[in-house]
C-alpha positions as CSV (number, residue, x, y, z in Angstrom):
1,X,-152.6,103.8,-57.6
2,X,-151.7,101.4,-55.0
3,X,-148.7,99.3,-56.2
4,X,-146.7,96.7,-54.2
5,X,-143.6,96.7,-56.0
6,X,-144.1,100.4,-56.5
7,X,-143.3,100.5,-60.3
8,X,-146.6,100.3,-62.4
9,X,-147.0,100.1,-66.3
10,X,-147.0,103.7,-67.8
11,X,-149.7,101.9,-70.7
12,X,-153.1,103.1,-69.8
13,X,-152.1,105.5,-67.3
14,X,-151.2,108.5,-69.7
15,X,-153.4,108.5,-72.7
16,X,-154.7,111.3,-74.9
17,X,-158.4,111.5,-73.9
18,X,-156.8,111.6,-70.6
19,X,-154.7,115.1,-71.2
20,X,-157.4,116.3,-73.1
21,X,-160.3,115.6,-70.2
22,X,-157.4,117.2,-67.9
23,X,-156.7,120.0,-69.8
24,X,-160.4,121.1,-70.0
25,X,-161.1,120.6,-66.4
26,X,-157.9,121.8,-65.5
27,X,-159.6,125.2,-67.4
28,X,-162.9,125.5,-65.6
29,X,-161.8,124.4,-62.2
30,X,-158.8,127.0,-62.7
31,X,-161.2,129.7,-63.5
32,X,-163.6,128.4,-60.1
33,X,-160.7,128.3,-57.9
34,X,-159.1,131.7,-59.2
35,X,-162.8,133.6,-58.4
36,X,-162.7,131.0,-55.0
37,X,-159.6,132.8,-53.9
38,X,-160.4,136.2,-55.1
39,X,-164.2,136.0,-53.6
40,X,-163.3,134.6,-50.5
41,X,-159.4,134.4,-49.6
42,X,-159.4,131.3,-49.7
43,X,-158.5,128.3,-51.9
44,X,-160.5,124.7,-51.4
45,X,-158.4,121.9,-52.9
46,X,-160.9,120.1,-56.0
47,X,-158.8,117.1,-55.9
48,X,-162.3,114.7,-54.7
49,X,-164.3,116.9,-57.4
50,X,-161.2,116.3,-60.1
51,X,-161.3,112.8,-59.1
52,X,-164.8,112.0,-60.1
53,X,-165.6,114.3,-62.6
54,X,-162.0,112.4,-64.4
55,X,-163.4,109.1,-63.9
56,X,-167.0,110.1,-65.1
57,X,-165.9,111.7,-68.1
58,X,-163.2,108.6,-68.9
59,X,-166.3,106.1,-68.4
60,X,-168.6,108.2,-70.9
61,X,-165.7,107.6,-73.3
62,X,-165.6,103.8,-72.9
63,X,-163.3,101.9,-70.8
64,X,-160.7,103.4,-68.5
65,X,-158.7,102.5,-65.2
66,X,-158.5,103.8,-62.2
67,X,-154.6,105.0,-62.9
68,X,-156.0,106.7,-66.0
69,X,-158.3,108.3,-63.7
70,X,-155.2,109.3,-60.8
71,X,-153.5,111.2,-64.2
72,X,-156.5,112.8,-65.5
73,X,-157.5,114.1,-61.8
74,X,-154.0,114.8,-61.3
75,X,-153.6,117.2,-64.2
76,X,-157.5,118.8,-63.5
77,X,-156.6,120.0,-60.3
78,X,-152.8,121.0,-60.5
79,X,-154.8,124.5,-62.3
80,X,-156.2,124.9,-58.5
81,X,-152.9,125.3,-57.0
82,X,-151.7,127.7,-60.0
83,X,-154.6,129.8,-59.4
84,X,-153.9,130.3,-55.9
85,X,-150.8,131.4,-56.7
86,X,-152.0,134.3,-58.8
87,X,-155.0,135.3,-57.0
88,X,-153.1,135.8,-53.9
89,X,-150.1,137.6,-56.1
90,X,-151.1,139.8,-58.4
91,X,-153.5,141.4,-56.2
92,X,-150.7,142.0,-53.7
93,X,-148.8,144.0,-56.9
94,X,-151.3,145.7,-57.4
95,X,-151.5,147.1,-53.7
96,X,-148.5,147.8,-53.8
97,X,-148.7,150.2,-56.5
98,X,-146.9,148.0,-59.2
99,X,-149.3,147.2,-61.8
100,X,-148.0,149.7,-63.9
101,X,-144.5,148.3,-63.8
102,X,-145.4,144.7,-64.6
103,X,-147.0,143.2,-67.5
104,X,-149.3,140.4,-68.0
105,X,-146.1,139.1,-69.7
106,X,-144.0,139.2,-67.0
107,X,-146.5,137.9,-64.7
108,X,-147.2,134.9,-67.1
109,X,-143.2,134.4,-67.1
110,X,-143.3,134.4,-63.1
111,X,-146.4,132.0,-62.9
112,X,-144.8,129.5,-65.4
113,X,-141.7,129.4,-63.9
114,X,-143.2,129.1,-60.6
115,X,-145.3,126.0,-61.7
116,X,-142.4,124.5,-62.5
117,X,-140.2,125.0,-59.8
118,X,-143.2,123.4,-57.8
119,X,-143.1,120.8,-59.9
120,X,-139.2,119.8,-60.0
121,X,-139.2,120.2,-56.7
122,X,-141.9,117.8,-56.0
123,X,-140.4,115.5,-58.3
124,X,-137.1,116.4,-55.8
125,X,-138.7,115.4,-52.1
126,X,-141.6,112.7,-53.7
127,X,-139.2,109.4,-52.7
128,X,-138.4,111.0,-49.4
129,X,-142.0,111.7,-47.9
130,X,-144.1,109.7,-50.2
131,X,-141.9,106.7,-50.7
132,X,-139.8,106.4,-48.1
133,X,-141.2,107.9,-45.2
134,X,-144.6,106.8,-46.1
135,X,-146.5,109.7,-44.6
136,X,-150.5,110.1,-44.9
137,X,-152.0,112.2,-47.3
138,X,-155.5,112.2,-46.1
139,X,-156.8,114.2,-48.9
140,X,-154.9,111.8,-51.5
141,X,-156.1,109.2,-49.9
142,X,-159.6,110.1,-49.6
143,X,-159.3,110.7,-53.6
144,X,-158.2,107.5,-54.2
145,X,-160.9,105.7,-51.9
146,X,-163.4,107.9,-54.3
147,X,-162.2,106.6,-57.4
148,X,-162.3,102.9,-55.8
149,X,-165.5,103.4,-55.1
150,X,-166.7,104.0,-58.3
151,X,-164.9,101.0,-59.5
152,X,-167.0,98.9,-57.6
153,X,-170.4,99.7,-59.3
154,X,-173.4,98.9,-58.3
155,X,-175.4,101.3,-55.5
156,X,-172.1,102.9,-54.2
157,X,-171.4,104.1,-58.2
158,X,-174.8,105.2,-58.5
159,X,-175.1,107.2,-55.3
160,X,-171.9,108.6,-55.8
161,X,-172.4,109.7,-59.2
162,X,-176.1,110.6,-58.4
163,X,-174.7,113.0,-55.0
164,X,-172.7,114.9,-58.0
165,X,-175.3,115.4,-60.0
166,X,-177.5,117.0,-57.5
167,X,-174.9,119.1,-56.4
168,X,-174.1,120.1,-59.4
169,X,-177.8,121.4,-60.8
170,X,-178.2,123.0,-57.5
C-alpha cells in the first residue's frame, strides 16, 4: 500500500481468491448501496467496511497481505459507486416519462460504459493528484490505517474484528 520507490510487486497483490472474495462482496454491498441510495438519497462510501470484510475473509482462507487486501477491497467497493450511478439515474428516466423508451439493455450499455469511462479516466489523472501532487485522501487513508491495524494482531485485531461482528448481528 505504502511504497517508497512507488513500484511494488504485482505477486500477491492480484490473486484469484482475491477477485473472487471481490466479486461477491462487490454483489451484496452493490445491492446495499443501490437500496442506500434509493431508500435514502444518499450513497455512504463501504470502502472501511470492504476493507475489513476483504482482509477477514483473505485470513479465513490462509495467509494474505495487506496489498492482497487494498485489491480485494478495492474491487468490493467499486460496485458502491456503480450503484449510485443507477439509483440516482434510472429513477430520473423514469420521471421523466422515458422508461418506455429505454430498455434494461440500453441502460446496462450506459452503465458499463460509464464504469469504464470512470475508470480510464482515473487511470488518466491517478499520477497527477495521487502521485505527483500527493493530495490526502482521508477516506483511503483511514482504510489503509484499518487494514494495518489488523495486521498487527493481538487486542487491536480482536476488537476490531469483534466491533464488526456486533455490528453486524445487530
Amino acid at each position: 500500500m505504502n511504497n517508497p520507490s512507488n513500484r511494488t510487486s504485482m505477486r500477491g497483490q492480484l490473486t484469484l481468491r482475491g477477485v473472487v472474495i471481490g466479486v461477491l462482496g462487490c454483489v451484496i454491498i452493490t445491492a446495499s448501496s443501490a437500496y442506500t441510495a434509493l431508500k435514502m438519497g444518499a450513497l455512504p462510501w463501504p470502502i472501511i467496511f470492504a476493507a475489513v470484510i476483504s482482509l477477514f475473509f483473505l485470513k479465513l482462507m490462509g495467509n494474505a497481505s495487506l496489498n492482497e487486501a487494498n485489491v480485494t477491497h478495492t474491487i468490493m467497493s467499486a460496485g458502491a459507486m456503480v450503484a449510485g450511478g443507477l439509483a440516482f439515474t434510472i429513477p430520473g428516466a423514469w420521471m421523466l416519462g422515458y422508461a418506455d423508451q429505454i430498455s434494461w439493455l440500453d441502460m446496462f450499455i450506459v452503465a458499463l460504459a460509464g464504469t469504464i469511462l470512470g475508470l480510464l479516466a482515473t487511470a488518466l489523472i491517478h499520477r497527477h493528484f495521487i502521485v505527483d501532487a500527493a493530495l490526502e485522501f482521508p477516506t483511503g487513508n483511514a482504510a489503509a490505517q484499518t487494514l494495518r491495524a489488523t495486521e498487527a494482531g493481538g487486542k487491536t485485531g480482536k476488537q476490531l474484528f469483534g466491533s464488526m461482528a456486533i455490528a453486524g448481528i445487530y
